[in-house]
PDB file with one MODEL, atoms N, CA, C and O in Angstrom:
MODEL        1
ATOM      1  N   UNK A   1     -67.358  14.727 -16.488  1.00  0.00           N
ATOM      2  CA  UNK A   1     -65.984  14.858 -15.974  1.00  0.00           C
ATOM      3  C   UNK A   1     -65.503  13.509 -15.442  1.00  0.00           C
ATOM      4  O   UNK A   1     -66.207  12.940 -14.607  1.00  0.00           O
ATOM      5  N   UNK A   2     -64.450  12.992 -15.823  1.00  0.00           N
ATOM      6  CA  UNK A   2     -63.852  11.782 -15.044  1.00  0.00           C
ATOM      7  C   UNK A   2     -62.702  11.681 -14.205  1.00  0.00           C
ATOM      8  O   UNK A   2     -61.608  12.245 -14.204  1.00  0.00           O
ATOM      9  N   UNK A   3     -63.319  10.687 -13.390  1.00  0.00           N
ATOM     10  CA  UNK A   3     -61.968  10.959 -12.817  1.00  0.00           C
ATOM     11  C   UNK A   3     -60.597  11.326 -12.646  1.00  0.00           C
ATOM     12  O   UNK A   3     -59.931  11.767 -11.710  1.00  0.00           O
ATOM     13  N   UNK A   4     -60.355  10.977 -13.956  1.00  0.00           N
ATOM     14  CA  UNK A   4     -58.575  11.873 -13.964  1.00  0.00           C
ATOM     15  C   UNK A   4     -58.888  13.072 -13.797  1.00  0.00           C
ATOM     16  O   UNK A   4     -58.417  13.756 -12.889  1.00  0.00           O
ATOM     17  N   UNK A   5     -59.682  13.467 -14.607  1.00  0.00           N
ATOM     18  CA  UNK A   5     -59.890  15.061 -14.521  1.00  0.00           C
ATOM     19  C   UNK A   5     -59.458  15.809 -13.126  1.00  0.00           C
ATOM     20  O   UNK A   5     -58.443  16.354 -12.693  1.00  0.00           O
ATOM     21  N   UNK A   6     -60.988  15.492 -12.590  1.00  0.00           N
ATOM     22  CA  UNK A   6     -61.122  15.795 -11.120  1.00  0.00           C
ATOM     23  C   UNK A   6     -59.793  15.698 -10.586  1.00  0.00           C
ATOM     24  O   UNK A   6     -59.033  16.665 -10.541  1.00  0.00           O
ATOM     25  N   UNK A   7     -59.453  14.355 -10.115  1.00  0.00           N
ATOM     26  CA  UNK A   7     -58.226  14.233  -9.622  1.00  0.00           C
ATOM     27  C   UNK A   7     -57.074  15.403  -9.920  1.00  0.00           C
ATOM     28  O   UNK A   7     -56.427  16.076  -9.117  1.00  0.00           O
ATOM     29  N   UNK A   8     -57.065  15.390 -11.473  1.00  0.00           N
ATOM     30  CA  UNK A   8     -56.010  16.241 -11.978  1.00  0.00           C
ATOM     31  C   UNK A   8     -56.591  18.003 -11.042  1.00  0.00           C
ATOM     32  O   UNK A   8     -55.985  18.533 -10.111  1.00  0.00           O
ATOM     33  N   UNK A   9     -57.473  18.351 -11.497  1.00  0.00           N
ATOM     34  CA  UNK A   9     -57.860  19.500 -11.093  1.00  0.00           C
ATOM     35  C   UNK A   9     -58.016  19.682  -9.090  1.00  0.00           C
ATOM     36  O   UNK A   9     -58.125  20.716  -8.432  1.00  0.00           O
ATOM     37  N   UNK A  10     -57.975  18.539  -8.723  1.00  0.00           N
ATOM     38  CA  UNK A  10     -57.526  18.822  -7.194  1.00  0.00           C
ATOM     39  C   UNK A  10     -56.379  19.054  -6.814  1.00  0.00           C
ATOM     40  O   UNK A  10     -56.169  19.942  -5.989  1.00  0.00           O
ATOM     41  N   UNK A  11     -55.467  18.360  -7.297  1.00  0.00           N
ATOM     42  CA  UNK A  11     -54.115  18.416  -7.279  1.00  0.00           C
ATOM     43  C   UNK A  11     -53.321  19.765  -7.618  1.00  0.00           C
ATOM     44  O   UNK A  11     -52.490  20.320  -6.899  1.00  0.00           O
ATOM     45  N   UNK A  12     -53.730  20.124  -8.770  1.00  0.00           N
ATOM     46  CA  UNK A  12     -53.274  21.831  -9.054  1.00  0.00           C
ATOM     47  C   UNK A  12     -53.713  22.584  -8.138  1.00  0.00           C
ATOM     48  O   UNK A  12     -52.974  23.172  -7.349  1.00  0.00           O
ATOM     49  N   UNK A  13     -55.414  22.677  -8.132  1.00  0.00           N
ATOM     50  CA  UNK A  13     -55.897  23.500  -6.997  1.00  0.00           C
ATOM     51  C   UNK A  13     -55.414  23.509  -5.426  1.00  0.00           C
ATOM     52  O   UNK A  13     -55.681  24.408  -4.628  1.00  0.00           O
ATOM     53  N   UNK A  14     -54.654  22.334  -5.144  1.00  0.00           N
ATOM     54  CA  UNK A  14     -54.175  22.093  -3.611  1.00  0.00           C
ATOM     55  C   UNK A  14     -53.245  22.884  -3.937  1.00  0.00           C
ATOM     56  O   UNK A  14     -53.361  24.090  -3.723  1.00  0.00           O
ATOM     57  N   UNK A  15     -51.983  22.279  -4.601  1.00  0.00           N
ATOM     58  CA  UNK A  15     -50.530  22.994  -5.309  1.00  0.00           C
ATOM     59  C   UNK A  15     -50.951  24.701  -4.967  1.00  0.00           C
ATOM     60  O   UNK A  15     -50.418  25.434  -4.134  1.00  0.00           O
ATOM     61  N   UNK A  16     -51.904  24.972  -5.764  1.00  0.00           N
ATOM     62  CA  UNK A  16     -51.711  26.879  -5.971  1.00  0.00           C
ATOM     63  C   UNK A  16     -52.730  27.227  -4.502  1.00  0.00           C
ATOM     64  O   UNK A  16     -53.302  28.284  -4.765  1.00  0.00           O
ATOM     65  N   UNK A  17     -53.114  26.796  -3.240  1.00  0.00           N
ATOM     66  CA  UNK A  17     -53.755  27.285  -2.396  1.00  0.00           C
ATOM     67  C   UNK A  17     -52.545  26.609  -1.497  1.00  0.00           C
ATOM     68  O   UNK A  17     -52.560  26.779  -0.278  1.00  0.00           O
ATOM     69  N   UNK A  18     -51.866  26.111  -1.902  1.00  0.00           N
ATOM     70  CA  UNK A  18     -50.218  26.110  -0.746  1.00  0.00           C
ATOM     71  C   UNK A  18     -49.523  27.253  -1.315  1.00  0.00           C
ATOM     72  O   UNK A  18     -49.551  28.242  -0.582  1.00  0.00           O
ATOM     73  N   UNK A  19     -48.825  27.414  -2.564  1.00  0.00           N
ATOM     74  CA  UNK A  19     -48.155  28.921  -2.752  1.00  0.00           C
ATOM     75  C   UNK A  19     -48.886  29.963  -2.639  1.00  0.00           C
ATOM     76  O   UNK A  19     -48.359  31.027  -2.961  1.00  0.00           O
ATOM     77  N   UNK A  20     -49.995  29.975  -2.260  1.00  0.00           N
ATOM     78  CA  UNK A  20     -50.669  31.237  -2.331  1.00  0.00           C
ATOM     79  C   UNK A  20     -50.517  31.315  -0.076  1.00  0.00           C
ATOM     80  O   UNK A  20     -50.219  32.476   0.202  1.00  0.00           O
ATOM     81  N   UNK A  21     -50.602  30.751   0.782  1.00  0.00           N
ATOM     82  CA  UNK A  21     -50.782  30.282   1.420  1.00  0.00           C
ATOM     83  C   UNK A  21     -49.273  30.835   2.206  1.00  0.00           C
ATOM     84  O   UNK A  21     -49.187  31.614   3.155  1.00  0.00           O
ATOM     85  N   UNK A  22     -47.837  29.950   1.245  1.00  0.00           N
ATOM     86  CA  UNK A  22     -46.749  30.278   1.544  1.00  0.00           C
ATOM     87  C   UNK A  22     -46.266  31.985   1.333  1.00  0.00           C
ATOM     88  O   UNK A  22     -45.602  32.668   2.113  1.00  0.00           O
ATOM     89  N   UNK A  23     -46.929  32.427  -0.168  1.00  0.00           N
ATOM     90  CA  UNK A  23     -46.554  33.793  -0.204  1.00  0.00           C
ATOM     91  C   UNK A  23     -46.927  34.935   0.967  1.00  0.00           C
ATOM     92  O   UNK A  23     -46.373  35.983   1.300  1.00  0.00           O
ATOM     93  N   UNK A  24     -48.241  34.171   1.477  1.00  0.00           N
ATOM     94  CA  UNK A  24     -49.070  35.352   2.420  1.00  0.00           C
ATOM     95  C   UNK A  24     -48.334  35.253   3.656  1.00  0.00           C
ATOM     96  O   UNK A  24     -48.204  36.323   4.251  1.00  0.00           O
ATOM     97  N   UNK A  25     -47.734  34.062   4.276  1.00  0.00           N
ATOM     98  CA  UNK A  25     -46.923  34.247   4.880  1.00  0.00           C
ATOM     99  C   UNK A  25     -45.887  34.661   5.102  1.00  0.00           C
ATOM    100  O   UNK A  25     -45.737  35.068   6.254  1.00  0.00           O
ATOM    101  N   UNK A  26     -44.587  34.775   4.074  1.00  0.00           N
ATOM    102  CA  UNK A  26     -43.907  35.229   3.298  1.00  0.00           C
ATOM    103  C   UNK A  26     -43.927  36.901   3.667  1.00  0.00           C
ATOM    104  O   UNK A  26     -43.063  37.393   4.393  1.00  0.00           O
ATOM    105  N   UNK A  27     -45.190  37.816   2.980  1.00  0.00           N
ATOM    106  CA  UNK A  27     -45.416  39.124   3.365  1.00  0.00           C
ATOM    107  C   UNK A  27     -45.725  39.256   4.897  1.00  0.00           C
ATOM    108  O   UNK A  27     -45.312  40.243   5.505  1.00  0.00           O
ATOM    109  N   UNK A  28     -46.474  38.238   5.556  1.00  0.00           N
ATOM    110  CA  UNK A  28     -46.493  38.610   6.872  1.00  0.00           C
ATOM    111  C   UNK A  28     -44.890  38.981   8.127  1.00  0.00           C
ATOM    112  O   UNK A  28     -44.478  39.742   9.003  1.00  0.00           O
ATOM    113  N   UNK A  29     -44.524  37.647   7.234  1.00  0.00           N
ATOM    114  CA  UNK A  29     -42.832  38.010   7.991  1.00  0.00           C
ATOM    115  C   UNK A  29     -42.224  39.370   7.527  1.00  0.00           C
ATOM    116  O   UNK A  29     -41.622  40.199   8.210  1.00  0.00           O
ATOM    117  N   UNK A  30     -42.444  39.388   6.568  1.00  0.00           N
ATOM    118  CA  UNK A  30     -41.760  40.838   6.207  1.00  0.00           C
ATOM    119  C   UNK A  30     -41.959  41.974   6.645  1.00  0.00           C
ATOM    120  O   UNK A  30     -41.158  42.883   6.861  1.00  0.00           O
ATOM    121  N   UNK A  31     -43.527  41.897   6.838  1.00  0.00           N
ATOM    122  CA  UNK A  31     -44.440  43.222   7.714  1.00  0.00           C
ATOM    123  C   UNK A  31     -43.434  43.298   9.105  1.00  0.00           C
ATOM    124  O   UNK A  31     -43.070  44.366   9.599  1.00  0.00           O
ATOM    125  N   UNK A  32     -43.092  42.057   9.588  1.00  0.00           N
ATOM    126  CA  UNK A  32     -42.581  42.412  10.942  1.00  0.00           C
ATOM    127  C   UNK A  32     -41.590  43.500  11.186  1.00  0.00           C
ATOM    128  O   UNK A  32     -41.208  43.741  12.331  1.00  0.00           O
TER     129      UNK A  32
ENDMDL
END
């Protein structure tokens, strides 16, 4: 694996564990 890779594949993985992150919050407000 080289570095772009990696790099590339941290970058998505950060990206989708922030919308996943924003949605759960998202339902929490709503629960209120």
């Amino acid at each position: 694996m080289s570095v772009y890779h990696a790099l590339m594949f941290a970058i998505s993985f950060a990206t989708l564990a922030l919308f996943i992150l924003k949605v759960a919050e998202d339902l929490m407000e709503r629960r209120k």
